[in-house]
One Martini backbone bead per residue (centre of mass of N, CA, C, O) as a GRO file, in nm:
protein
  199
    1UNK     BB    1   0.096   0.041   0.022
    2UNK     BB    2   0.031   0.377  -0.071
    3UNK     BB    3   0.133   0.665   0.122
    4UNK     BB    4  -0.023   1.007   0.174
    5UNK     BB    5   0.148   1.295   0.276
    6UNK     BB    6   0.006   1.650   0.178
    7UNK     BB    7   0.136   1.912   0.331
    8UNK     BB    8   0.242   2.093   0.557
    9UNK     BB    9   0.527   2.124   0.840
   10UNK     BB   10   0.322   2.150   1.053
   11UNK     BB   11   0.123   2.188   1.373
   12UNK     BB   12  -0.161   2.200   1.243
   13UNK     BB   13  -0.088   1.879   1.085
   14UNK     BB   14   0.016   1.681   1.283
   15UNK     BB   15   0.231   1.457   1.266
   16UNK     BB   16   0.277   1.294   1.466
   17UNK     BB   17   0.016   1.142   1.460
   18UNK     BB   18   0.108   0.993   1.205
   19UNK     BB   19   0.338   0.854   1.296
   20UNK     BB   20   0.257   0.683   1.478
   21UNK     BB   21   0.101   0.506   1.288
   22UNK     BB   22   0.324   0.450   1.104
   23UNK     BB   23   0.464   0.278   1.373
   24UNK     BB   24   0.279   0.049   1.379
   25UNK     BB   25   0.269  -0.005   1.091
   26UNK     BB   26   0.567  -0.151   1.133
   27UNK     BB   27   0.564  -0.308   1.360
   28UNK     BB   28   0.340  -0.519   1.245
   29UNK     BB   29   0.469  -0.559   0.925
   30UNK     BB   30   0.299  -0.374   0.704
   31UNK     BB   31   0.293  -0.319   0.369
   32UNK     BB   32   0.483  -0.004   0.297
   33UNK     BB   33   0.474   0.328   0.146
   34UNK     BB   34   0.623   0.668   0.176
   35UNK     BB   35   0.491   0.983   0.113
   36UNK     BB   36   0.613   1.326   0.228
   37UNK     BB   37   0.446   1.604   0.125
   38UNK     BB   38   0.581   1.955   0.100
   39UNK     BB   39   0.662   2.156   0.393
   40UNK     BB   40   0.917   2.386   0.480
   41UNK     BB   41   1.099   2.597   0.666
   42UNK     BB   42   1.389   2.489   0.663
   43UNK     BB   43   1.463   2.651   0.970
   44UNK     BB   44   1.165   2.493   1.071
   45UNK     BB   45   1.163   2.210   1.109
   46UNK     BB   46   1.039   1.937   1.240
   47UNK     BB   47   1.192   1.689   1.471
   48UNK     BB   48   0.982   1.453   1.334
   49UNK     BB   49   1.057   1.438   1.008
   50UNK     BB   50   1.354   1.334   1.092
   51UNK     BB   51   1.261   1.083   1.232
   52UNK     BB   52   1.116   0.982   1.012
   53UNK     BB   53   1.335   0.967   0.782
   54UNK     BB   54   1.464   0.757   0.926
   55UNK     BB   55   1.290   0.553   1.024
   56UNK     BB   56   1.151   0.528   0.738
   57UNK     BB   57   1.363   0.492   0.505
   58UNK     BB   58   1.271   0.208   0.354
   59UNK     BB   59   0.979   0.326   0.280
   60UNK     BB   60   1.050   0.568   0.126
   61UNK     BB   61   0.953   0.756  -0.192
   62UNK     BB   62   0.868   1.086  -0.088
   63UNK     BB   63   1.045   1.373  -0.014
   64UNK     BB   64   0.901   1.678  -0.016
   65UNK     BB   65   0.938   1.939  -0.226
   66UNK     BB   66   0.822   1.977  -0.502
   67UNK     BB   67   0.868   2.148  -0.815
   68UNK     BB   68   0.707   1.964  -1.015
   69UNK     BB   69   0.391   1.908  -1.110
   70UNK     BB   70   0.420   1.649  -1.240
   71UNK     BB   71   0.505   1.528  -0.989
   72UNK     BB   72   0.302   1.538  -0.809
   73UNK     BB   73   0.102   1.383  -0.971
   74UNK     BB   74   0.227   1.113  -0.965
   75UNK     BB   75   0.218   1.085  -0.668
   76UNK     BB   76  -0.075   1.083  -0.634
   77UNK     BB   77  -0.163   0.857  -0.887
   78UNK     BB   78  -0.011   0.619  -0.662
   79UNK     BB   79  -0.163   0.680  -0.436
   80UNK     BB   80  -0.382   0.508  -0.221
   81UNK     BB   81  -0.367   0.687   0.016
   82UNK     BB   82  -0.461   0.981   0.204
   83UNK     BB   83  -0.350   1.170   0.501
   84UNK     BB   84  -0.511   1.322   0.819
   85UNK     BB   85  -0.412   1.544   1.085
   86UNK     BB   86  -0.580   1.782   1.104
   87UNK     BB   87  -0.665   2.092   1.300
   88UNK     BB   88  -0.636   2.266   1.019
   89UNK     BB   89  -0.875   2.358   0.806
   90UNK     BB   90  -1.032   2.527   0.506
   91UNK     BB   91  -1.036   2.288   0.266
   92UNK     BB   92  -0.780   2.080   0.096
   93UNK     BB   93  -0.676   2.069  -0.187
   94UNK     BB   94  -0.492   1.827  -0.153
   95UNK     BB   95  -0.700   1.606  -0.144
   96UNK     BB   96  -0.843   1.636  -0.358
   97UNK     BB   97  -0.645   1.591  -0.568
   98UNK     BB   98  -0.573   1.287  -0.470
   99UNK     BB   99  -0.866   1.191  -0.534
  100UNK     BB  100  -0.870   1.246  -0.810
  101UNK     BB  101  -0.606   1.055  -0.865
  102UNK     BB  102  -0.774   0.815  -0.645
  103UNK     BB  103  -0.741   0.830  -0.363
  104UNK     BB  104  -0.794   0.705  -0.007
  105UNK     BB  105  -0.945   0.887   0.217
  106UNK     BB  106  -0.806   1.004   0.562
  107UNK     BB  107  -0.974   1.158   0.768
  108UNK     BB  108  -1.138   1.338   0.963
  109UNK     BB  109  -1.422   1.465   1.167
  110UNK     BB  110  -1.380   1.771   1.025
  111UNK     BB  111  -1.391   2.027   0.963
  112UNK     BB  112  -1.409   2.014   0.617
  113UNK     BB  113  -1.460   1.692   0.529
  114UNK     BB  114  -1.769   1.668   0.543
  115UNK     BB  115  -1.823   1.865   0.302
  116UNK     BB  116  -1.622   1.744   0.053
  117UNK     BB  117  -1.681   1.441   0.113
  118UNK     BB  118  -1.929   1.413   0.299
  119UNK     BB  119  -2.110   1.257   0.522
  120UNK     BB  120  -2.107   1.186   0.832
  121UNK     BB  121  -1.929   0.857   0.952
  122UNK     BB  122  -1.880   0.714   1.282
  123UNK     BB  123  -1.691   0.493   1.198
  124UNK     BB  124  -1.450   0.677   1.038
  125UNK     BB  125  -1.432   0.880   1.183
  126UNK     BB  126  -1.206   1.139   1.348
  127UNK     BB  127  -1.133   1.256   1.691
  128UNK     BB  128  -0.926   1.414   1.900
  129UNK     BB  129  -0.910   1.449   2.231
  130UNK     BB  130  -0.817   1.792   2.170
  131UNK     BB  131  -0.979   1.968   1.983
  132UNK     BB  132  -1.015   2.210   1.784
  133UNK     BB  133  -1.185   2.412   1.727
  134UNK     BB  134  -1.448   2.497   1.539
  135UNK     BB  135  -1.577   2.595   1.283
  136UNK     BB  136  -1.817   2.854   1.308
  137UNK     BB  137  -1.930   2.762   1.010
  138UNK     BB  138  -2.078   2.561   0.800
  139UNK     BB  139  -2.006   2.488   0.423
  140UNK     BB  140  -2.329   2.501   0.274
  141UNK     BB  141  -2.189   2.625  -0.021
  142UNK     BB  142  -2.057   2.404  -0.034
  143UNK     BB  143  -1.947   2.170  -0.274
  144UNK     BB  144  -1.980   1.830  -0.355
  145UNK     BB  145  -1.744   1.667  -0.534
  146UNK     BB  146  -1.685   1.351  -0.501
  147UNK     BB  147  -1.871   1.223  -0.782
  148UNK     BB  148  -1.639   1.379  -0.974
  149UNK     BB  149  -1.381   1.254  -0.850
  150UNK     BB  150  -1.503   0.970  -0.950
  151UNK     BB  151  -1.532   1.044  -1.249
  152UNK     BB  152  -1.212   1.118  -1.292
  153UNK     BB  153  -1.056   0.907  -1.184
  154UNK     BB  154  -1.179   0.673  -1.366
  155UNK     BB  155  -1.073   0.853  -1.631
  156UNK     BB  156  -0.810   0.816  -1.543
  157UNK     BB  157  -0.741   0.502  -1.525
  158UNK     BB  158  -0.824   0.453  -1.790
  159UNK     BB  159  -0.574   0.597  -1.929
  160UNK     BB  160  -0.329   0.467  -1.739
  161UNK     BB  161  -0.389   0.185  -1.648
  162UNK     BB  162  -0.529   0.189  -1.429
  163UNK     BB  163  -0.718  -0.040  -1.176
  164UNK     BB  164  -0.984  -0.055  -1.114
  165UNK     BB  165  -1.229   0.024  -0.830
  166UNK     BB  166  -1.370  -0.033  -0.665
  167UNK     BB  167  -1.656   0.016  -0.547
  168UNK     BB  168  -1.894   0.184  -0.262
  169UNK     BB  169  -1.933   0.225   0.112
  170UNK     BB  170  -1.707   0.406   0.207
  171UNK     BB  171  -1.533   0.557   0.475
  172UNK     BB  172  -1.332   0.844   0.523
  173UNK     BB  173  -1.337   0.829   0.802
  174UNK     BB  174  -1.250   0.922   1.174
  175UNK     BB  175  -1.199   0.779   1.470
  176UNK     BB  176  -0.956   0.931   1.694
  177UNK     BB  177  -0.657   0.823   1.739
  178UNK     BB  178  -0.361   0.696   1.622
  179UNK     BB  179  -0.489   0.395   1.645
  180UNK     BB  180  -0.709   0.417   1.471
  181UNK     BB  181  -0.547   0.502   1.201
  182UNK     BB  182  -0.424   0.267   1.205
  183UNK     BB  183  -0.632   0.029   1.160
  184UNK     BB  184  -0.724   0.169   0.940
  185UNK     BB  185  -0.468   0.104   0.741
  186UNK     BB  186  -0.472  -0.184   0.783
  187UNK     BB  187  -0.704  -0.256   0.656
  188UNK     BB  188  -0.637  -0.155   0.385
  189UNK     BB  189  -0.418  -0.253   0.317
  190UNK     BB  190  -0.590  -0.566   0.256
  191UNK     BB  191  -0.733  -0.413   0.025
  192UNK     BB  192  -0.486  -0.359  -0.170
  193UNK     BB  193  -0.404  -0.668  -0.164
  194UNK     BB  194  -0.683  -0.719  -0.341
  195UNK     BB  195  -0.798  -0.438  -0.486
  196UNK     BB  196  -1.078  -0.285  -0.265
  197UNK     BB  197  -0.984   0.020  -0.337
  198UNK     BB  198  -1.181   0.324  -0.332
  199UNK     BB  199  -1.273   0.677  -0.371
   0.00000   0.00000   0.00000
């Protein structure tokens, strides 16, 4: 399963929370590959970046800011799942990117994703222990993009000959901490094993 984090590299889009559940599938010997792409100010990068850059370097596919676009899209249309832990977020427009792309979102169960993604799903969405004030109003006029993005996808596939993935009902959220995340990492990786994950 190719995992991809494609944010800013501050404390507002969490990465400990995302580094520690990818440390779990690691300990439990799940494969996958791992793309962390984004950035952030050189002399300013969490000291978390560096430990998972290293800990995590047989598995890394692509570290850091991509600089051609065509490589960035690469990387999306490559990527099986594509996680968010943030704190904060006003769109994600990395996110639908990426779900454009073909990728399966792992995102919060707040902020804009479930304007975005689709309906609150209890049992996929996640909140973290201490969440940050949500957004204070809902965005209510913003529209759900998921069906354009889901047969923009299906026609990447068609043209790339990427194998199509089945369709489902599957939910794009999770509640809970950094152990529900990997959890549900795992499951998805079993389903990227058999062939059976779309977004």
């Amino acid at each position: 399963m190719r995992i991809l984090w494609s944010a800013r590299w501050e404390y507002d889009k969490d990465p400990e929370a995302f580094f520690k559940a990818i440390d779990v599938l690691d300990t439990k010997g799940i494969d996958f590959r791992l793309s962390v792409i984004g950035g952030g100010r050189e002399r300013e990068i969490m000291p978390v970046f560096e430990w998972a850059q290293d800990r995590f370097r047989k598995k890394i596919e692509h570290w850091g800011y991509l600089e051609a676009r065509e490589k960035y899209v690469d990387v999306l249309s490559k990527a099986d799942v594509i996680v968010s832990t943030a704190q904060h977020e006003f769109f994600g427009i990395g996110m639908l990117e990426a779900v454009a792309a073909g990728a399966y979102p792992l995102v919060p169960n707040r902020l804009v994703y479930p304007e975005t993604l689709g309906p609150r799903q209890p049992t996929t969405l996640f909140e973290l222990p201490t969440p940050l004030k949500e957004l204070p109003t809902p965005l209510k006029e913003l529209p759900t993009p998921l069906k354009e993005l889901r047969r923009t996808s299906r026609r990447t596939s068609q043209r790339t000959g990427r194998r199509p993935r089945e369709s489902g009902k599957d939910n794009f959220f999770y509640d809970g901490d950094e152990n529900v995340l990997a959890e549900r990492l795992e499951q998805l990786a079993d389903r990227v094993d058999k062939g059976r994950i779309q977004a």
